[in-house]
mmCIF file as Biopython writes it, N, C-alpha, C and O atoms, coordinates in Angstrom:
data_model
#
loop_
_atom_site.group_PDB
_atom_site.id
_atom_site.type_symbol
_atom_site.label_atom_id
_atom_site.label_alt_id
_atom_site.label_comp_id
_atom_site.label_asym_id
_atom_site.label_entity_id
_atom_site.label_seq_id
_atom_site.pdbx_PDB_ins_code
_atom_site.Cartn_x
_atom_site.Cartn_y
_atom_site.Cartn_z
_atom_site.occupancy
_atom_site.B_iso_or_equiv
_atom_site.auth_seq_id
_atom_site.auth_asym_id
_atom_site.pdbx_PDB_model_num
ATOM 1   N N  . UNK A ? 1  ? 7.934  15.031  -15.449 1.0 0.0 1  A 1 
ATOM 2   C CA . UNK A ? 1  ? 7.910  14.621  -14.070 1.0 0.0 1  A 1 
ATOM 3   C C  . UNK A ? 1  ? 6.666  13.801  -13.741 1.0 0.0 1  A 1 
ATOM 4   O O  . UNK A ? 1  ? 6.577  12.973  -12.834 1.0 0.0 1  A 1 
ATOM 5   N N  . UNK A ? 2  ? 5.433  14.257  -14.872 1.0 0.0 2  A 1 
ATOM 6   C CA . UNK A ? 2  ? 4.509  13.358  -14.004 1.0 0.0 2  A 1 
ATOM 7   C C  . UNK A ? 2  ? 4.312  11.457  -14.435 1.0 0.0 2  A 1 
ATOM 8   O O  . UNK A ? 2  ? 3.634  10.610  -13.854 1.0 0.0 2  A 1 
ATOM 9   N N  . UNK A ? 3  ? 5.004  11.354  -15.378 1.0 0.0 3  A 1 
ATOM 10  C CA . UNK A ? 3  ? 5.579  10.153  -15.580 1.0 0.0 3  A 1 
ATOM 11  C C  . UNK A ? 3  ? 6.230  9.439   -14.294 1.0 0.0 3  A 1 
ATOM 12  O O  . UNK A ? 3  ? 5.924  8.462   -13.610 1.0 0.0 3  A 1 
ATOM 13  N N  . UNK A ? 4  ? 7.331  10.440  -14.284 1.0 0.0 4  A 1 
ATOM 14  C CA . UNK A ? 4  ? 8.080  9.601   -13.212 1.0 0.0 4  A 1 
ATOM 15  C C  . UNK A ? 4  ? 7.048  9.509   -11.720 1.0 0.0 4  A 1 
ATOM 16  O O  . UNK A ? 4  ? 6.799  8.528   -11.019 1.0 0.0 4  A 1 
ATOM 17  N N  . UNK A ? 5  ? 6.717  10.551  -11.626 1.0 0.0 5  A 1 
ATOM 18  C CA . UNK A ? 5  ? 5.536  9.946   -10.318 1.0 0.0 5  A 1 
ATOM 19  C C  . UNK A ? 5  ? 4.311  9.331   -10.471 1.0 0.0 5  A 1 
ATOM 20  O O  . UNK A ? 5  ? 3.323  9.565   -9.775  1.0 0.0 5  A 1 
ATOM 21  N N  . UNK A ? 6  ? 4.370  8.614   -11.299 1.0 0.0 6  A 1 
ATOM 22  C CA . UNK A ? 6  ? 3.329  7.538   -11.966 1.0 0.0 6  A 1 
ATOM 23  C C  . UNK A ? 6  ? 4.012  6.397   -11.576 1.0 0.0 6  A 1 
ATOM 24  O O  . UNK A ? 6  ? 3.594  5.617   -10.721 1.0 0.0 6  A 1 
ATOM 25  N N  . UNK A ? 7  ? 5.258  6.258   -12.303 1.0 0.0 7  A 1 
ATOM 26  C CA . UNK A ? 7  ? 5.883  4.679   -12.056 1.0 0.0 7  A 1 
ATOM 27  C C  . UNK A ? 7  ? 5.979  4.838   -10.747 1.0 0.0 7  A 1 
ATOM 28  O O  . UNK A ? 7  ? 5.259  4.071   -10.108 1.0 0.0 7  A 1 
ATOM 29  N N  . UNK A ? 8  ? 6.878  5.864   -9.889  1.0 0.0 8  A 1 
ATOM 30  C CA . UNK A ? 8  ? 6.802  6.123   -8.586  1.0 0.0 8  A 1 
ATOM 31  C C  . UNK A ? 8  ? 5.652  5.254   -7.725  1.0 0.0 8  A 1 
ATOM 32  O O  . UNK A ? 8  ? 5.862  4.224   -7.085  1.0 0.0 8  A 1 
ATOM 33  N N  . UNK A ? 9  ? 4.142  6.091   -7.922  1.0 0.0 9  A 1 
ATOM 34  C CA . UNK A ? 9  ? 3.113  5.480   -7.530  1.0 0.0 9  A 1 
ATOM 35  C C  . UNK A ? 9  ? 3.051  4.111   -7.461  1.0 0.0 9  A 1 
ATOM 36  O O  . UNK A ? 9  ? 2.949  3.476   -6.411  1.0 0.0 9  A 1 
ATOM 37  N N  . UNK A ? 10 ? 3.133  3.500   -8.921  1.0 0.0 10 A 1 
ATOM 38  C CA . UNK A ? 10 ? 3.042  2.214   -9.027  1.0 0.0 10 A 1 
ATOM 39  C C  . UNK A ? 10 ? 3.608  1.300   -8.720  1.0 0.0 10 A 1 
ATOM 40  O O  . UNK A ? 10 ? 3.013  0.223   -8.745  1.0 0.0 10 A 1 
ATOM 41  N N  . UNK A ? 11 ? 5.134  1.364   -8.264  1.0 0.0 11 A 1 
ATOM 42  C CA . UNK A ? 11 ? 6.222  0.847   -7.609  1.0 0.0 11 A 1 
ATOM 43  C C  . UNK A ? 11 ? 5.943  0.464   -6.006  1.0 0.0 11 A 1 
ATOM 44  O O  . UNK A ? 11 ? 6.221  -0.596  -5.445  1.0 0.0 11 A 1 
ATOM 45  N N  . UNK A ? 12 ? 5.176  1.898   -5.327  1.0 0.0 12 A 1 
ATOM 46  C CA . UNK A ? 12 ? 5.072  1.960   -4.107  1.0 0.0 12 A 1 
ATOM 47  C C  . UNK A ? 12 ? 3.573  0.928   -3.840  1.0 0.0 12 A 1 
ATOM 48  O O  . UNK A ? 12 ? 3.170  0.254   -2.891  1.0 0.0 12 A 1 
ATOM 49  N N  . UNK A ? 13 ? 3.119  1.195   -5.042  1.0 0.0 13 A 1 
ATOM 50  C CA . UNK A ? 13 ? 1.572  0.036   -4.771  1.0 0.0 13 A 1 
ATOM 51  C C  . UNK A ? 13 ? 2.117  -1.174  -4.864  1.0 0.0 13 A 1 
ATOM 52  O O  . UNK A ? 13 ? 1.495  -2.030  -4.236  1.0 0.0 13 A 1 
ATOM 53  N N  . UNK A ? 14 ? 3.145  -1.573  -5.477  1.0 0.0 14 A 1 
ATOM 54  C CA . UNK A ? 14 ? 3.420  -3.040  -5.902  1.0 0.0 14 A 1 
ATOM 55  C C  . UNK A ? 14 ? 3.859  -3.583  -4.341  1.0 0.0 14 A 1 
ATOM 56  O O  . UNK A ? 14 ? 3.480  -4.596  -3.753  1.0 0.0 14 A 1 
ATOM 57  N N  . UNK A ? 15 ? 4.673  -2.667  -3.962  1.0 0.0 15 A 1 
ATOM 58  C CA . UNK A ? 15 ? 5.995  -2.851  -2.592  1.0 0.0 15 A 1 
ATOM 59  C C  . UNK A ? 15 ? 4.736  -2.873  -1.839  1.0 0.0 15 A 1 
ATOM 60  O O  . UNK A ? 15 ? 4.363  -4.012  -1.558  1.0 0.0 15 A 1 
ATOM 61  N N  . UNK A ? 16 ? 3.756  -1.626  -1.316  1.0 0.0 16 A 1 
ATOM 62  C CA . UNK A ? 16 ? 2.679  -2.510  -0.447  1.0 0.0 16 A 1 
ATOM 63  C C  . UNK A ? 16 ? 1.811  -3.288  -0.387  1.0 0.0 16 A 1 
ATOM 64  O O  . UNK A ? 16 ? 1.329  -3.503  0.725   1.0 0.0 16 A 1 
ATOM 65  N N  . UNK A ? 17 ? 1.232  -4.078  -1.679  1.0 0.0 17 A 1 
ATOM 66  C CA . UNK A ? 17 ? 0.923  -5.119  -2.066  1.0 0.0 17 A 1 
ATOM 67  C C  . UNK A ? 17 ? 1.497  -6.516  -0.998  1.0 0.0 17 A 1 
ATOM 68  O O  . UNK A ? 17 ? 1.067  -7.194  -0.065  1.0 0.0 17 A 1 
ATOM 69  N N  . UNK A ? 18 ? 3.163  -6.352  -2.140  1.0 0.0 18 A 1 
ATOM 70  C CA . UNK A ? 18 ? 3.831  -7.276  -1.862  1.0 0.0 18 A 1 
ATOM 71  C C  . UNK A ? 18 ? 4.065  -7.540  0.116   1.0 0.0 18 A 1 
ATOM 72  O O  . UNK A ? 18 ? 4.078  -8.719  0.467   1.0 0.0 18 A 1 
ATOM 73  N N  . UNK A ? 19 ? 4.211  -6.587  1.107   1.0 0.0 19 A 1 
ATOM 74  C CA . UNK A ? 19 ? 4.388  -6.151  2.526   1.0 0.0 19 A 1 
ATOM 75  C C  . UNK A ? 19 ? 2.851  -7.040  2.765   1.0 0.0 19 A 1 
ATOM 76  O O  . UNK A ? 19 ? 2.807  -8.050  3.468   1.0 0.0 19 A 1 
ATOM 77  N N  . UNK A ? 20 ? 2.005  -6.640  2.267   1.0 0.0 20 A 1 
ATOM 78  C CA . UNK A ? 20 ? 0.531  -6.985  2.773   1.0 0.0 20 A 1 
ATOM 79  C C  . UNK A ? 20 ? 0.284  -8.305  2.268   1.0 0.0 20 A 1 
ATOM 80  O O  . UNK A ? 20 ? -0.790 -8.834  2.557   1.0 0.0 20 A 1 
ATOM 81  N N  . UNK A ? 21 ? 1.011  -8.837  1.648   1.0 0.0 21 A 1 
ATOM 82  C CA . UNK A ? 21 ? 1.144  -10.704 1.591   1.0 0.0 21 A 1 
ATOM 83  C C  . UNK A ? 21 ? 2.038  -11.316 2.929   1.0 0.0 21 A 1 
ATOM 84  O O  . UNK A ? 21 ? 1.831  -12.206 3.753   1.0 0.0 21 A 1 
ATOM 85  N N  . UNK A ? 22 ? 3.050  -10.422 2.702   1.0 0.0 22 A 1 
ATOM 86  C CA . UNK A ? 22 ? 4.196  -10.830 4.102   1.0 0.0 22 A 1 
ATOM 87  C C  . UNK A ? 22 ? 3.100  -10.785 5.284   1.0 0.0 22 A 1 
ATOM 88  O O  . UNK A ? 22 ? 2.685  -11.852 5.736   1.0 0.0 22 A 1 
ATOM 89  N N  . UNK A ? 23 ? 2.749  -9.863  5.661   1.0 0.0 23 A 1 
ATOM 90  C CA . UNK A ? 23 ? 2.263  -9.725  6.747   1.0 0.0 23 A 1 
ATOM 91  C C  . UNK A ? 23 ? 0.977  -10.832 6.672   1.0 0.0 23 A 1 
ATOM 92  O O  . UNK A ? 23 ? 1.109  -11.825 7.389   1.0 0.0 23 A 1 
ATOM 93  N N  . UNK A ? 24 ? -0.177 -10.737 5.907   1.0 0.0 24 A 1 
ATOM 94  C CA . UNK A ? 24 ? -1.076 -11.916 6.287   1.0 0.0 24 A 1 
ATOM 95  C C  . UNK A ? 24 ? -0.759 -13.403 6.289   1.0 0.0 24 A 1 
ATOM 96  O O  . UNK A ? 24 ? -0.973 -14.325 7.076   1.0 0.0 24 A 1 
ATOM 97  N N  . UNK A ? 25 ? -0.013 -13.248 4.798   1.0 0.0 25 A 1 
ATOM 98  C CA . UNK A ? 25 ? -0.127 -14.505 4.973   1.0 0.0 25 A 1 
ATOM 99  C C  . UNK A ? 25 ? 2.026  -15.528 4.817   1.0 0.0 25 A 1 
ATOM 100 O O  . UNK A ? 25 ? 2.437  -16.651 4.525   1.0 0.0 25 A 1 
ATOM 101 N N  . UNK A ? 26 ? 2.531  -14.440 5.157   1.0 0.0 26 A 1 
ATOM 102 C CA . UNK A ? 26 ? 4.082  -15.200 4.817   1.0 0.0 26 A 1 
ATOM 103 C C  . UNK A ? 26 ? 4.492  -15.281 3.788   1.0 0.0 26 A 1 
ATOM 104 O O  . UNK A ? 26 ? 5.332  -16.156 3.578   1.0 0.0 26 A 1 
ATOM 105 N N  . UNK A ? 27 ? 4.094  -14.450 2.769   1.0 0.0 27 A 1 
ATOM 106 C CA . UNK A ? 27 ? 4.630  -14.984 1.307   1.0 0.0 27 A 1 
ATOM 107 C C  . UNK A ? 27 ? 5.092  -13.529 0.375   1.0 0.0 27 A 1 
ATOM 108 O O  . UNK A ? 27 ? 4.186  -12.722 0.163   1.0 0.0 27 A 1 
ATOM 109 N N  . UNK A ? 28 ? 6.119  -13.298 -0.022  1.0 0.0 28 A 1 
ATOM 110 C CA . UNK A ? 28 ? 6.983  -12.886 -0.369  1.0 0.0 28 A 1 
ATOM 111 C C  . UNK A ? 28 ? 6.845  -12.999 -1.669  1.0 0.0 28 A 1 
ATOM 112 O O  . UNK A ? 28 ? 7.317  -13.966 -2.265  1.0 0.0 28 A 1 
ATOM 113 N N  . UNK A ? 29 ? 6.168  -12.008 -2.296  1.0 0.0 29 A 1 
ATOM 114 C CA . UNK A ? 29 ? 5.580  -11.942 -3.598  1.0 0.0 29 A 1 
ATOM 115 C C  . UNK A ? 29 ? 7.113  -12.422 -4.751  1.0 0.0 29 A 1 
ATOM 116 O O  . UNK A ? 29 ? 7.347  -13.267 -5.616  1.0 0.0 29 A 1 
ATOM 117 N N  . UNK A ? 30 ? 7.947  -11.116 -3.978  1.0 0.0 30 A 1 
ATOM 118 C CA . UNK A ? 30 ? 9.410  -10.646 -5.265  1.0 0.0 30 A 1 
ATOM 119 C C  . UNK A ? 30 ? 10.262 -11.697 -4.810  1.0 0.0 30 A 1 
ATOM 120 O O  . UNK A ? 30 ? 10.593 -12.220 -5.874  1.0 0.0 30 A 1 
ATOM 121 N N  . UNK A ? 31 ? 10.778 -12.283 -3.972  1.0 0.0 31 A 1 
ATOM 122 C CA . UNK A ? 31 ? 11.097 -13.315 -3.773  1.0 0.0 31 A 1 
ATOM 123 C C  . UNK A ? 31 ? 10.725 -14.412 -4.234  1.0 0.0 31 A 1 
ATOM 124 O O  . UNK A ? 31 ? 11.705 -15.059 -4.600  1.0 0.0 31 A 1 
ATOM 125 N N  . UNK A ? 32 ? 9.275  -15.212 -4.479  1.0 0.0 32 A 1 
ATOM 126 C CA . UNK A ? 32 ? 9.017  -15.912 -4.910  1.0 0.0 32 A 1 
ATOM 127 C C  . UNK A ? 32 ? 9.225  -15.878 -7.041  1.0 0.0 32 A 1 
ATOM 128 O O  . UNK A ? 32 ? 9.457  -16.758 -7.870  1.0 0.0 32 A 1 
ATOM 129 N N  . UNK A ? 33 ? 8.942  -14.138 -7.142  1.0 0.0 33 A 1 
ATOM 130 C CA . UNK A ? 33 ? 9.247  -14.494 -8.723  1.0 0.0 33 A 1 
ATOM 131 C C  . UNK A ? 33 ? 10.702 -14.208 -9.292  1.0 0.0 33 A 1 
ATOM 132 O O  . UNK A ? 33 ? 11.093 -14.453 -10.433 1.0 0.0 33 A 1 
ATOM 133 N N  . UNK A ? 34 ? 11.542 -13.539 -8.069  1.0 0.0 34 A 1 
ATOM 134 C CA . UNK A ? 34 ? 12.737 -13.420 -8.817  1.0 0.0 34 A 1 
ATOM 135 C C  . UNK A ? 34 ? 14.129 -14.321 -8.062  1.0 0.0 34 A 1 
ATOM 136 O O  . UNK A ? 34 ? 15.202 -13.754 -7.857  1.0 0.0 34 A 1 
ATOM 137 N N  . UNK A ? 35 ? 13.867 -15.910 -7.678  1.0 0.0 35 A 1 
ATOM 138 C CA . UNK A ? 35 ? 14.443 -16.376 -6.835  1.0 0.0 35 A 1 
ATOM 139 C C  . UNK A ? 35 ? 14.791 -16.543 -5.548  1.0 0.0 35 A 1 
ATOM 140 O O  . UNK A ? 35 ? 15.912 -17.003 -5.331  1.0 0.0 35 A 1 
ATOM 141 N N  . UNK A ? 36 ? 14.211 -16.323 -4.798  1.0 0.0 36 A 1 
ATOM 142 C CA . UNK A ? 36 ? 14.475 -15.742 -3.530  1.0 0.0 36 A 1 
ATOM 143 C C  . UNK A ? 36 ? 15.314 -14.613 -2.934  1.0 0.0 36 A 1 
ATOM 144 O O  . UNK A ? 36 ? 16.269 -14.087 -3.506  1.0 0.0 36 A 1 
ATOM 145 N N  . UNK A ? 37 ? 14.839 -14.293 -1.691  1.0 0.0 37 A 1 
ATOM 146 C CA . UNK A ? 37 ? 14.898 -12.637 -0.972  1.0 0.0 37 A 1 
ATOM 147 C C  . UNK A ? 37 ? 16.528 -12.383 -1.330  1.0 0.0 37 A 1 
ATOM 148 O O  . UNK A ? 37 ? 16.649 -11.247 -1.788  1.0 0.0 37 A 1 
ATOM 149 N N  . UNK A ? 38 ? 17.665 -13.010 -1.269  1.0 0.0 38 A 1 
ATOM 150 C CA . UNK A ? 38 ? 19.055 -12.614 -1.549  1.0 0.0 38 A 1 
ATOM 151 C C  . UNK A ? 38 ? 18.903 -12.692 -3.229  1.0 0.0 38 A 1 
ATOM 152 O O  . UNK A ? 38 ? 19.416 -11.669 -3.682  1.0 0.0 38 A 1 
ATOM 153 N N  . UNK A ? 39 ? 18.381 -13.542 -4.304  1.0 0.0 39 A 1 
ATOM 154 C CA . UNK A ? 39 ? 18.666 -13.082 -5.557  1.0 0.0 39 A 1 
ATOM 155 C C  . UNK A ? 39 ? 19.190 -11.645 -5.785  1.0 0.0 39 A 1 
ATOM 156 O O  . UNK A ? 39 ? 19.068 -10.675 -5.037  1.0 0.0 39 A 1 
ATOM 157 N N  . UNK A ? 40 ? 19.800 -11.728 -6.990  1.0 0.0 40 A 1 
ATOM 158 C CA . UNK A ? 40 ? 20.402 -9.813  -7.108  1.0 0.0 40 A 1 
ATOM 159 C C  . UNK A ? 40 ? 18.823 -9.677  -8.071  1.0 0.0 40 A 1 
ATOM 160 O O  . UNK A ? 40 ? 18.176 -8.633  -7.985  1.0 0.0 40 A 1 
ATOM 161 N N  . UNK A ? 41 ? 18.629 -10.138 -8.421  1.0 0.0 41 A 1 
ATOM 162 C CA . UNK A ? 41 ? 17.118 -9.400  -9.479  1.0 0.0 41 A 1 
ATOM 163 C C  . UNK A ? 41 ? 15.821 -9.110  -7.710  1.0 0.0 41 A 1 
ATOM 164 O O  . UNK A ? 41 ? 15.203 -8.052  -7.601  1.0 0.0 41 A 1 
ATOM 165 N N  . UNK A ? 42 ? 15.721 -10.027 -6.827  1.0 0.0 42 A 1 
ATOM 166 C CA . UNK A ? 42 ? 14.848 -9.363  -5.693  1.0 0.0 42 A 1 
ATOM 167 C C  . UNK A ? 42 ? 15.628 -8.143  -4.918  1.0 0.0 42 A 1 
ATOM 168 O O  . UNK A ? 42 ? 15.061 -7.051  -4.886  1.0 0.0 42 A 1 
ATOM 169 N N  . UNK A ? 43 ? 16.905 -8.293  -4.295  1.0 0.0 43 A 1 
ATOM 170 C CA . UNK A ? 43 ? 17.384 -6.941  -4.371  1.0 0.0 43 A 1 
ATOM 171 C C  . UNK A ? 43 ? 17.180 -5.567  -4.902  1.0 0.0 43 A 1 
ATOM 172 O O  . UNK A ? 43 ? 17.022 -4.499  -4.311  1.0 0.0 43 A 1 
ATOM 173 N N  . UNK A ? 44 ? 17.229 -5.907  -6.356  1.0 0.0 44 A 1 
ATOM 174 C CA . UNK A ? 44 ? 17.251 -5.182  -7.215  1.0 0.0 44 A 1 
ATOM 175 C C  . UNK A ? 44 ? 16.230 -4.293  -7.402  1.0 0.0 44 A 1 
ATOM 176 O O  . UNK A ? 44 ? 16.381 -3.201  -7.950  1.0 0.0 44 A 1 
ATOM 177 N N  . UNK A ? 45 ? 14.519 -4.985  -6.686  1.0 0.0 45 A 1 
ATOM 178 C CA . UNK A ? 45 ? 13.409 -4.609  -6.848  1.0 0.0 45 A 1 
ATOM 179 C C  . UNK A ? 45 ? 13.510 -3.988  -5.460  1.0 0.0 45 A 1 
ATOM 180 O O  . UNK A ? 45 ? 13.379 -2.781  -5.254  1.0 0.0 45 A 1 
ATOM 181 N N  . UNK A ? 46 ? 13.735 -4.839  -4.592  1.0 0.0 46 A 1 
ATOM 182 C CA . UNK A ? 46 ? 13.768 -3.845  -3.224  1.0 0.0 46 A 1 
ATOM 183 C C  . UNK A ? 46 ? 14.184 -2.760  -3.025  1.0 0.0 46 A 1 
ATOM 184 O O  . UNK A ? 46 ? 13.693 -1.856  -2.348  1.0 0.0 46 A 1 
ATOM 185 N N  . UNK A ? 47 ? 15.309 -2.800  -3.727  1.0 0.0 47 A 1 
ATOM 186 C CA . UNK A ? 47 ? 16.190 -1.094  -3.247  1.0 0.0 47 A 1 
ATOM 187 C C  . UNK A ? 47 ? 15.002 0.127   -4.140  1.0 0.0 47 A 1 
ATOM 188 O O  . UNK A ? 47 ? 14.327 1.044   -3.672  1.0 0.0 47 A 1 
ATOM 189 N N  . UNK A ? 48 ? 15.215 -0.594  -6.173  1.0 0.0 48 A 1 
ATOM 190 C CA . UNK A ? 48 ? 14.268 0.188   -6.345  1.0 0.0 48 A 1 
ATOM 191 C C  . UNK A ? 48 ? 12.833 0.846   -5.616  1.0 0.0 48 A 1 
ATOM 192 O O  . UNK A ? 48 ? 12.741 2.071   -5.535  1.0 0.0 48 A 1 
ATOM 193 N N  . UNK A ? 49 ? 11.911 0.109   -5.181  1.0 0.0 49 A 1 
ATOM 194 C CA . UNK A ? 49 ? 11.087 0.131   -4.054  1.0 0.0 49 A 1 
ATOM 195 C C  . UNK A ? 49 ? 11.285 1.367   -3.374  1.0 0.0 49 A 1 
ATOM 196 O O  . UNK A ? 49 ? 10.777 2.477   -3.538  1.0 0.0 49 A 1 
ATOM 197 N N  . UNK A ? 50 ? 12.451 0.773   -2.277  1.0 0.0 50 A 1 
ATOM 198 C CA . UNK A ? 50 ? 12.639 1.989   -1.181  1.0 0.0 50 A 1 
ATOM 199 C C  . UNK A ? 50 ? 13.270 2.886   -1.913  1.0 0.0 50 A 1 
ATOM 200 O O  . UNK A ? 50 ? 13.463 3.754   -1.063  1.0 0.0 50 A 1 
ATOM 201 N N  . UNK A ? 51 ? 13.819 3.368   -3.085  1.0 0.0 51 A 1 
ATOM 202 C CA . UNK A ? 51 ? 14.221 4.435   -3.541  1.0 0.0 51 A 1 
ATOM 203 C C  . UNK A ? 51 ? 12.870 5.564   -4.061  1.0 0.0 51 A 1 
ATOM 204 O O  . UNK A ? 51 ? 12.864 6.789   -4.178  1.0 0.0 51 A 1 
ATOM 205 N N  . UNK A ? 52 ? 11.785 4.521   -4.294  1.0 0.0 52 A 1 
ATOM 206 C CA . UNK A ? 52 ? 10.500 5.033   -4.797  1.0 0.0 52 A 1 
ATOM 207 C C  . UNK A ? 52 ? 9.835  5.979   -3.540  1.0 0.0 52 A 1 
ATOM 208 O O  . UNK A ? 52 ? 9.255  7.063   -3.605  1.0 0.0 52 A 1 
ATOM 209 N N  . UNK A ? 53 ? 10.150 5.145   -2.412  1.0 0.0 53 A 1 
ATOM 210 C CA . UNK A ? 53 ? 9.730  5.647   -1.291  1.0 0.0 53 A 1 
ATOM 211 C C  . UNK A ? 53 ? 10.269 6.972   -1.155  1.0 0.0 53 A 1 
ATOM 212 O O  . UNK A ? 53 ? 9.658  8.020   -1.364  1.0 0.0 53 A 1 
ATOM 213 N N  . UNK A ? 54 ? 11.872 6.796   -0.661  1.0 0.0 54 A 1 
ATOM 214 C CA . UNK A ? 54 ? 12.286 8.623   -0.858  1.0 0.0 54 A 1 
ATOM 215 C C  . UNK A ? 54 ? 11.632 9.569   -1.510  1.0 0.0 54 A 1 
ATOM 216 O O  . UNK A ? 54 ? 11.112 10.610  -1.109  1.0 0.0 54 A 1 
ATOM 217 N N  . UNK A ? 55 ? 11.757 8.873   -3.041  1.0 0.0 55 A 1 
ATOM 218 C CA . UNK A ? 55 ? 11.321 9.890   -3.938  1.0 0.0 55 A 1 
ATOM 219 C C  . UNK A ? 55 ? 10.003 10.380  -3.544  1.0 0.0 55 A 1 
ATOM 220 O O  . UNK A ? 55 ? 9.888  11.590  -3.736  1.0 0.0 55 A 1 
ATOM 221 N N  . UNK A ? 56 ? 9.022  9.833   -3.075  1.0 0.0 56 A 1 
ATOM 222 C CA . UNK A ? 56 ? 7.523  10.052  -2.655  1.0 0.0 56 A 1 
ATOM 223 C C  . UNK A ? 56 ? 7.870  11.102  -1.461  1.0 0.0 56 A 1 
ATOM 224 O O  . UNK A ? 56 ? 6.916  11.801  -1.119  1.0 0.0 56 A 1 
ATOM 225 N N  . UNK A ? 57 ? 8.757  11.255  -0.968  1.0 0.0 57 A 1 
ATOM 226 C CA . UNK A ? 57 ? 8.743  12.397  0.603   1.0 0.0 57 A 1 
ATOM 227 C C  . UNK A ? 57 ? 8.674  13.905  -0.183  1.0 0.0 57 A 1 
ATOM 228 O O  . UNK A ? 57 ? 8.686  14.938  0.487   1.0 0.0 57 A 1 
ATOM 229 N N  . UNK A ? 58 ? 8.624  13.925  -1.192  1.0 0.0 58 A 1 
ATOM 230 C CA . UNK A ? 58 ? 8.826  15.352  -1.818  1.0 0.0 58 A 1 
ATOM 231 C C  . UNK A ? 58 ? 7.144  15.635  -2.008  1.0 0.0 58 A 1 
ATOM 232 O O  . UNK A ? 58 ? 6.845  16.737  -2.467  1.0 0.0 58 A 1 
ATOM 233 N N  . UNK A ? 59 ? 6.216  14.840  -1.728  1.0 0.0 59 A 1 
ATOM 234 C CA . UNK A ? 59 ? 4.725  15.032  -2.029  1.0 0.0 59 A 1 
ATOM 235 C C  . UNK A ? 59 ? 4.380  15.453  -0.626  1.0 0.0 59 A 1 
ATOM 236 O O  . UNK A ? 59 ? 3.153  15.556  -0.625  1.0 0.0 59 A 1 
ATOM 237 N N  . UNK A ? 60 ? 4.885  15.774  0.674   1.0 0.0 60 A 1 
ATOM 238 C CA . UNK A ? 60 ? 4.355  16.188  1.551   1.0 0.0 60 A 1 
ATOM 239 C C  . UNK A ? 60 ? 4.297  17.407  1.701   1.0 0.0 60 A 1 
ATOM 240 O O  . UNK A ? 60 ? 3.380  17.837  2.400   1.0 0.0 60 A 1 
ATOM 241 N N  . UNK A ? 61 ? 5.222  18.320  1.116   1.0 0.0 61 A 1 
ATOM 242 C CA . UNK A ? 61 ? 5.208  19.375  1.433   1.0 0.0 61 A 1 
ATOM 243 C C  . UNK A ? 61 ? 3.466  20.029  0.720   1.0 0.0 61 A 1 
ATOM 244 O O  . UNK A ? 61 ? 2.750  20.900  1.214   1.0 0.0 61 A 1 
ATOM 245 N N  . UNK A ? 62 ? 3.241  19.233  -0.521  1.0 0.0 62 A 1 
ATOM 246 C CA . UNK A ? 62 ? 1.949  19.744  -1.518  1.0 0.0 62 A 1 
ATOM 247 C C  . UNK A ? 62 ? 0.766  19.053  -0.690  1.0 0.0 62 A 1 
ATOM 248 O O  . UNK A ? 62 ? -0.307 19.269  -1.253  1.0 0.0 62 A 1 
ATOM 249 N N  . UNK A ? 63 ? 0.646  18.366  0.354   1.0 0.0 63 A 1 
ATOM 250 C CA . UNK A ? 63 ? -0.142 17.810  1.207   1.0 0.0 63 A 1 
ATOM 251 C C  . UNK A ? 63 ? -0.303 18.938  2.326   1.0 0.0 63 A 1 
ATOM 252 O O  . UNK A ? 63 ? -1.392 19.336  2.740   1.0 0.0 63 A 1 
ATOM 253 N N  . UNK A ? 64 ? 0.803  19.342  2.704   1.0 0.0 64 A 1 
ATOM 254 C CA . UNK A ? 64 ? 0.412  20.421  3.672   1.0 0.0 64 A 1 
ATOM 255 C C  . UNK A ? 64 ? 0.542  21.635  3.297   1.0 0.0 64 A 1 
ATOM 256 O O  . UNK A ? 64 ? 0.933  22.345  4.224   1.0 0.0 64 A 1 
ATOM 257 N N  . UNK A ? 65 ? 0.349  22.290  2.132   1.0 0.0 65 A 1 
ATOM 258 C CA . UNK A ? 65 ? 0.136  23.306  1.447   1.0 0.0 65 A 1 
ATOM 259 C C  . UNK A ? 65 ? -1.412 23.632  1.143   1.0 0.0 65 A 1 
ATOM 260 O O  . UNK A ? 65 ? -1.919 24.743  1.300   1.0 0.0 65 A 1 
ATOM 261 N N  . UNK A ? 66 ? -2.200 22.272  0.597   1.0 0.0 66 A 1 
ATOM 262 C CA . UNK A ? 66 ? -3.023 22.413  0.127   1.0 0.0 66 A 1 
ATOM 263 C C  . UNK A ? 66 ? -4.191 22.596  1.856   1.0 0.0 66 A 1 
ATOM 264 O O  . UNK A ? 66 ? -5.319 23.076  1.749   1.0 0.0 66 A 1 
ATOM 265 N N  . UNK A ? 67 ? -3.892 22.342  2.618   1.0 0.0 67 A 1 
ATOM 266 C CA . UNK A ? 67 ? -4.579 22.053  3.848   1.0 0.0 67 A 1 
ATOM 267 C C  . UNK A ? 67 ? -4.431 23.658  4.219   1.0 0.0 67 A 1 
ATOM 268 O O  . UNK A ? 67 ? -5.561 24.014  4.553   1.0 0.0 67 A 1 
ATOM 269 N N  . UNK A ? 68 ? -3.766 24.478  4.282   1.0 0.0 68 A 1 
ATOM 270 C CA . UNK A ? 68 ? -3.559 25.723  4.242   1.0 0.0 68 A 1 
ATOM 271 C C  . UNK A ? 68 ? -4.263 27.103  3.760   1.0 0.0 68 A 1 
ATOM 272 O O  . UNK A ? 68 ? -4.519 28.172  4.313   1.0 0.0 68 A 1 
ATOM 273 N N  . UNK A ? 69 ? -4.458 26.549  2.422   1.0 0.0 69 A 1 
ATOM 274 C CA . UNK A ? 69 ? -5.204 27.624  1.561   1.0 0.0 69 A 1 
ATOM 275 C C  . UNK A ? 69 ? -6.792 27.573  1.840   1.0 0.0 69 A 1 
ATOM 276 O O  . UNK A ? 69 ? -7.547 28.347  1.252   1.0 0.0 69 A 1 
#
């Protein structure tokens, strides 16, 4: 498991990376390298992305556990 919440991590750094180009400056990291925002390969990264995200909601409960003890 701690593999998978490694790539997890790293997925979610890439996706806010990529958000924090959109937002300053207009530019669309995965879009620009995998054809633009409809390509099925930028899709492809997006969904992965927000699937990374879900998967990350299972770390809150160990966030407010540890605040506890």
């Amino acid at each position: 498991m701690k593999a998978l919440d490694s790539i997890v991590l790293a997925l979610l750094i890439v996706g806010g990376l990529n958000w924090l180009l959109v937002g300053l400056f207009e530019f669309d990291l995965v879009a620009t390298l995998f054809g633009g925002q409809t390509s099925l390969l930028a899709k492809i990264v997006y969904i992965v992305v927000g699937l990374c995200a879900l998967y990350s909601l299972k770390f809150f409960p160990l966030l407010t556990s540890k605040h506890r003890n």
